[in-house]
C-alpha positions as CSV (number, residue, x, y, z in Angstrom):
1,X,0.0,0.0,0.0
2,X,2.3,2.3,1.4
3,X,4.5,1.2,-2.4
4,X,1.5,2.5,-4.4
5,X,1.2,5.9,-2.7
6,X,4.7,6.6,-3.0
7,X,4.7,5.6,-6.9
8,X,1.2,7.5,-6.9
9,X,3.0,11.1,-5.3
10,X,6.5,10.6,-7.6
11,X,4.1,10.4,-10.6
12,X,2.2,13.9,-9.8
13,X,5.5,16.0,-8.6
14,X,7.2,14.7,-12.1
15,X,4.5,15.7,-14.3
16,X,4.2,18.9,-12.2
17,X,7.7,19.6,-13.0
18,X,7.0,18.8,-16.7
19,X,4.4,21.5,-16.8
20,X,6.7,24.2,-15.6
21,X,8.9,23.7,-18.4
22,X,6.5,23.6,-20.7
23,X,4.3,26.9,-20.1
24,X,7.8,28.8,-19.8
25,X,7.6,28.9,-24.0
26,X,7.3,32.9,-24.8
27,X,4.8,34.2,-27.1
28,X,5.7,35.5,-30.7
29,X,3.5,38.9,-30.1
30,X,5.1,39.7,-26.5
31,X,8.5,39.5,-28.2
32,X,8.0,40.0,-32.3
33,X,5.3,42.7,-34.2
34,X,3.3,41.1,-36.9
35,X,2.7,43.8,-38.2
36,X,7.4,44.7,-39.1
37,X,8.4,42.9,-41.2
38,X,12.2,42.8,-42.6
39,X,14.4,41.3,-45.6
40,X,17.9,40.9,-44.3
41,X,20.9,39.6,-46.2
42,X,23.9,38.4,-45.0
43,X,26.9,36.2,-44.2
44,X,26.1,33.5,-41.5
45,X,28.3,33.7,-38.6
46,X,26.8,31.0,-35.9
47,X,24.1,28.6,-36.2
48,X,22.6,27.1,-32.4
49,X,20.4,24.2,-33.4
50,X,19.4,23.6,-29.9
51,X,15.6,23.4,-28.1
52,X,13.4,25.4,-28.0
53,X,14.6,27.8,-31.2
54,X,16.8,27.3,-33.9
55,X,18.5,30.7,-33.9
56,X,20.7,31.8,-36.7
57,X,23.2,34.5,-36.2
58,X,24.2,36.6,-39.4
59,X,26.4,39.8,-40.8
60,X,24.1,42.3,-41.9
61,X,25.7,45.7,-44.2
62,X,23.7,48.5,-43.4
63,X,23.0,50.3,-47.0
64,X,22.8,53.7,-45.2
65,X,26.4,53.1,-43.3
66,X,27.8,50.3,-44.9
67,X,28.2,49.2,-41.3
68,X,28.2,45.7,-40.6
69,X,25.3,44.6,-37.5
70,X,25.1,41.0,-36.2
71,X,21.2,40.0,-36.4
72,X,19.8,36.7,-34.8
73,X,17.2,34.8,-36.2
74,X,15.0,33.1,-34.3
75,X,13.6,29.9,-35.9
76,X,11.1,26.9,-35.4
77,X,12.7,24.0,-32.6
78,X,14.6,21.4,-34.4
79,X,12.1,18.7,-35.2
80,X,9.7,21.1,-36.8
81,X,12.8,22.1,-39.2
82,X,13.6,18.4,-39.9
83,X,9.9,18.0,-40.9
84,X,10.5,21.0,-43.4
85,X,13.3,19.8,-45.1
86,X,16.1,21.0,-42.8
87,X,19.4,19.5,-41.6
88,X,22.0,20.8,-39.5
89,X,24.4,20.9,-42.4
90,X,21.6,22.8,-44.1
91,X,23.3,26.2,-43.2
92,X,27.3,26.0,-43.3
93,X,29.6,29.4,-41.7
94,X,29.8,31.8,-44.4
95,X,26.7,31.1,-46.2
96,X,25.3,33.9,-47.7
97,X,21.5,33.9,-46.8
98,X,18.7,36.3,-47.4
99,X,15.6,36.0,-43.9
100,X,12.5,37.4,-43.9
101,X,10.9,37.6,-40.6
102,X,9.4,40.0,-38.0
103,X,11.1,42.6,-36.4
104,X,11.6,42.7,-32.7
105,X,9.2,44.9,-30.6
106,X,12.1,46.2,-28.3
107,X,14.3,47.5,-31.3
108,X,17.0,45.0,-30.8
109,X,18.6,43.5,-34.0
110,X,17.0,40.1,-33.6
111,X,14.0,38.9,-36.1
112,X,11.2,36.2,-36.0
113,X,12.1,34.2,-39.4
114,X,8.9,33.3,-41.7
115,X,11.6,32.0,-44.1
116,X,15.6,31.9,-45.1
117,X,16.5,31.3,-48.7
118,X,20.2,30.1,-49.4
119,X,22.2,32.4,-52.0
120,X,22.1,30.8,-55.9
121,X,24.9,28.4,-56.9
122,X,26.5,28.5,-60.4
123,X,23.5,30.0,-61.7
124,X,20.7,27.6,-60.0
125,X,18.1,30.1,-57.9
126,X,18.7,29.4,-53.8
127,X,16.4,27.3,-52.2
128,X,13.8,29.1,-50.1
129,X,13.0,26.9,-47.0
130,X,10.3,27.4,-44.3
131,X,11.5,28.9,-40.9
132,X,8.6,27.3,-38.4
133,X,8.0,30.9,-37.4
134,X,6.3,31.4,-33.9
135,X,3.9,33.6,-35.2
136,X,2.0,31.4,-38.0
137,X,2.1,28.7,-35.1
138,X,0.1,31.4,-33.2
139,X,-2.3,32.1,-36.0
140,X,-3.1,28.5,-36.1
141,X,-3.8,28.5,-32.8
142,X,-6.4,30.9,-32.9
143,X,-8.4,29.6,-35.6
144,X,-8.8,26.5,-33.7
């Protein structure tokens, strides 16, 4: 007896613990506005493939300056971007790389992507993939 109530009370604190992890997961619109969007090209510098984003970080020229700003680009988690035809080899150091996305609300240089499309190769056009953006996630959610 007393076996089944122990069981029965490590049961409930883990999937208590589970939850807290789980609700932690930021919203696109308290971080990103919908309603900026942005085209950014650029050289890609570091690439974390890790839970609960993909983020991508890149070398941006500023045409006004011709300053260069390091942007980060916050993608879909890693499953979601197998799903869509991404790999971890997918994006290699140096790549150029053109993201659109959504800017964010605090005016920092980091961006929700909607999609990245790889430069063209000996005259082939890049391939455009889908970044698992937050947002459309959110749309979804709502029409539900």
């Amino acid at each position: 007896m007393k076996s089944k109530i122990i069981a029965g009370l490590l049961v409930t604190a883990l999937g208590l613990s589970m939850t807290g992890t789980a609700s932690a997961h930021h919203s696109f619109a308290a971080e990103f506005d919908a309603d900026k969007t942005i085209k950014l090209e650029g050289i890609v510098t570091k690439v974390e493939w890790t839970n609960p984003h993909v983020w991508i970080y890149l070398n941006v020229k500023d045409p006004a300056t011709g300053q260069n700003a390091t942007w980060g680009a916050e993608l879909g988690p890693p499953h979601l971007l197998q799903r869509r035809g991404w790999r971890r080899e997918s994006l290699a150091l140096g790549t150029k790389i053109t993201v659109d996305g959504f800017l964010a609300r605090n005016g920092t240089t980091r961006v929700n992507a909607k999609s990245v499309t790889l430069s063209a190769t000996g005259g082939q056009p890049g391939q455009t993939l889908d970044a698992g953006s937050s947002q459309l996630e959110e749309r979804g959610k709502e029409k539900q």
